[in-house]
C-alpha positions as a printed Julia matrix, in Angstrom:
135×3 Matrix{Float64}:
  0.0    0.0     0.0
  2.84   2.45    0.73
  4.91   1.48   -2.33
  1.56   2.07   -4.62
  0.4    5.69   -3.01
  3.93   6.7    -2.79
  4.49   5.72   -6.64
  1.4    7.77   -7.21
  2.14  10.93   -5.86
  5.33  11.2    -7.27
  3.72  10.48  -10.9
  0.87  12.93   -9.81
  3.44  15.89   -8.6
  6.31  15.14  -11.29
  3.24  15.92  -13.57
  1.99  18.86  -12.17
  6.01  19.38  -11.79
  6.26  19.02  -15.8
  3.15  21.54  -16.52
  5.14  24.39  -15.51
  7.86  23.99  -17.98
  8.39  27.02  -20.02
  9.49  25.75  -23.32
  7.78  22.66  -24.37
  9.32  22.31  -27.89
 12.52  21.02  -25.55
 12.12  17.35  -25.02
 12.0   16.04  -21.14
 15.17  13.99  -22.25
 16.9   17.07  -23.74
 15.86  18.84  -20.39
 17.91  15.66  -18.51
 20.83  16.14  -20.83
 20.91  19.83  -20.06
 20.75  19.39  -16.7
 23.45  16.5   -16.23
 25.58  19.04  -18.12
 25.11  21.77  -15.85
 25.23  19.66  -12.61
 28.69  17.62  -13.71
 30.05  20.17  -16.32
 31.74  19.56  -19.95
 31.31  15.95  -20.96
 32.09  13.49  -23.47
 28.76  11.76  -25.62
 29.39   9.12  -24.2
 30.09  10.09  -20.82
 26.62  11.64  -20.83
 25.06   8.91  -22.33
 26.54   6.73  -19.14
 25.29   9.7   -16.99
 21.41   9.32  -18.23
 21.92   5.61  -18.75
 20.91   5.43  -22.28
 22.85   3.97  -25.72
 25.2    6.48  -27.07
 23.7    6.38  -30.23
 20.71   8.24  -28.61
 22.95  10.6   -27.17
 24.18  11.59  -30.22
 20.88  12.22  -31.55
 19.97  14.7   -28.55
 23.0   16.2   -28.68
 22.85  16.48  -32.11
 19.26  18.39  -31.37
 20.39  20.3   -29.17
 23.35  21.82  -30.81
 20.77  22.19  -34.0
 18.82  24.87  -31.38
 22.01  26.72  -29.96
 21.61  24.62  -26.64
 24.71  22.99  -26.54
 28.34  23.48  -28.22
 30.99  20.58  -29.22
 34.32  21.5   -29.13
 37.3   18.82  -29.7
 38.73  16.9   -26.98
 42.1   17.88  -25.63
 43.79  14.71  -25.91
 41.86  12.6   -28.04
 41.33  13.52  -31.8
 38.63  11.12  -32.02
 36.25  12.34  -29.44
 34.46  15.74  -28.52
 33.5   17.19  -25.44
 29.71  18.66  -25.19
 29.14  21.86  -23.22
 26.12  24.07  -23.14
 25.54  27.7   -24.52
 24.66  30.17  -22.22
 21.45  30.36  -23.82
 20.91  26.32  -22.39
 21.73  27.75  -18.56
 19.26  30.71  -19.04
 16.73  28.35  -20.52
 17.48  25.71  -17.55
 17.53  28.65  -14.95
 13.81  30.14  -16.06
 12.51  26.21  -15.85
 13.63  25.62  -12.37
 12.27  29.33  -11.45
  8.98  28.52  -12.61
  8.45  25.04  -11.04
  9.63  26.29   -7.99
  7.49  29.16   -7.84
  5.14  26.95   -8.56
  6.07  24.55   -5.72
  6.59  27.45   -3.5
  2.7   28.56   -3.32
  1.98  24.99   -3.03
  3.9   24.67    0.14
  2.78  28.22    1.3
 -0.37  26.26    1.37
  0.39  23.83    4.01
  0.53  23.66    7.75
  4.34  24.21    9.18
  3.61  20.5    10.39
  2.89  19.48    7.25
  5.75  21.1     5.52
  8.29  19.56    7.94
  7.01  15.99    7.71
  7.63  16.57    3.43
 11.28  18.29    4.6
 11.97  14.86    6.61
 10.4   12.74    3.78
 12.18  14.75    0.98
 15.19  13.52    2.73
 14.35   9.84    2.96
 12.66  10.26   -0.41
 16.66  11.13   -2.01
 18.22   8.36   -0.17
 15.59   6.01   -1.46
 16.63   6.98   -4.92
 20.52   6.65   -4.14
 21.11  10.86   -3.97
């Protein structure tokens, strides 16, 4: 019963989570990309591949994408000819900066919402909530 209404609300808030986003012609995946590139920095394809545990041939393709919409830049690697290393444009943090502003703002009045009781017990279940997913 836990496992089921616990799977639930995290389906039910990731998609109230995901109606916030500000541009929707960027793919969820391409959002994940973006992100794993601004949390770990400059990257390999197939580094970030490993990172969002998909084939490197899919990589490609969403890197490919996103370079295609200024989102990302590949530059050669320093020591090997054969790879390149994937950064993003400034215009990918500024794009990942406004999404984060307006699901948390979103979040935010959500939470204003609740009892202080209630927003502690989420604070201590946010916590066990990352462990649980290895955070």
């Amino acid at each position: 019963m836990l496992a089921h209404d616990l799977r639930l609300a995290v389906v039910r808030l990731s998609r109230r989570l995901r109606a916030q986003r500000v541009d929707t012609s960027v793919t969820l995946t391409h959002l994940a990309a973006m992100s794993t590139l601004h949390l770990h920095g400059p990257m390999t394809p197939g580094e970030l591949a490993a990172h969002e545990k998909v084939q490197p041939p899919s990589m490609t393709r969403v890197v490919c994408a996103l370079e295609e919409r200024g989102l990302v830049a590949r530059t050669p690697h320093p020591t090997d000819g054969r790879q390149v290393i994937v950064s993003l444009t400034p215009a990918a943090v500024d794009l990942l900066a406004e999404e984060v502003r307006m699901r948390e703002a979103w979040l935010s009045t959500q939470l204003a919402a609740l009892t202080p009781a209630e927003r502690e017990t989420l604070r201590a279940a946010s916590e066990v909530i990352g462990r649980l997913v290895g955070q």
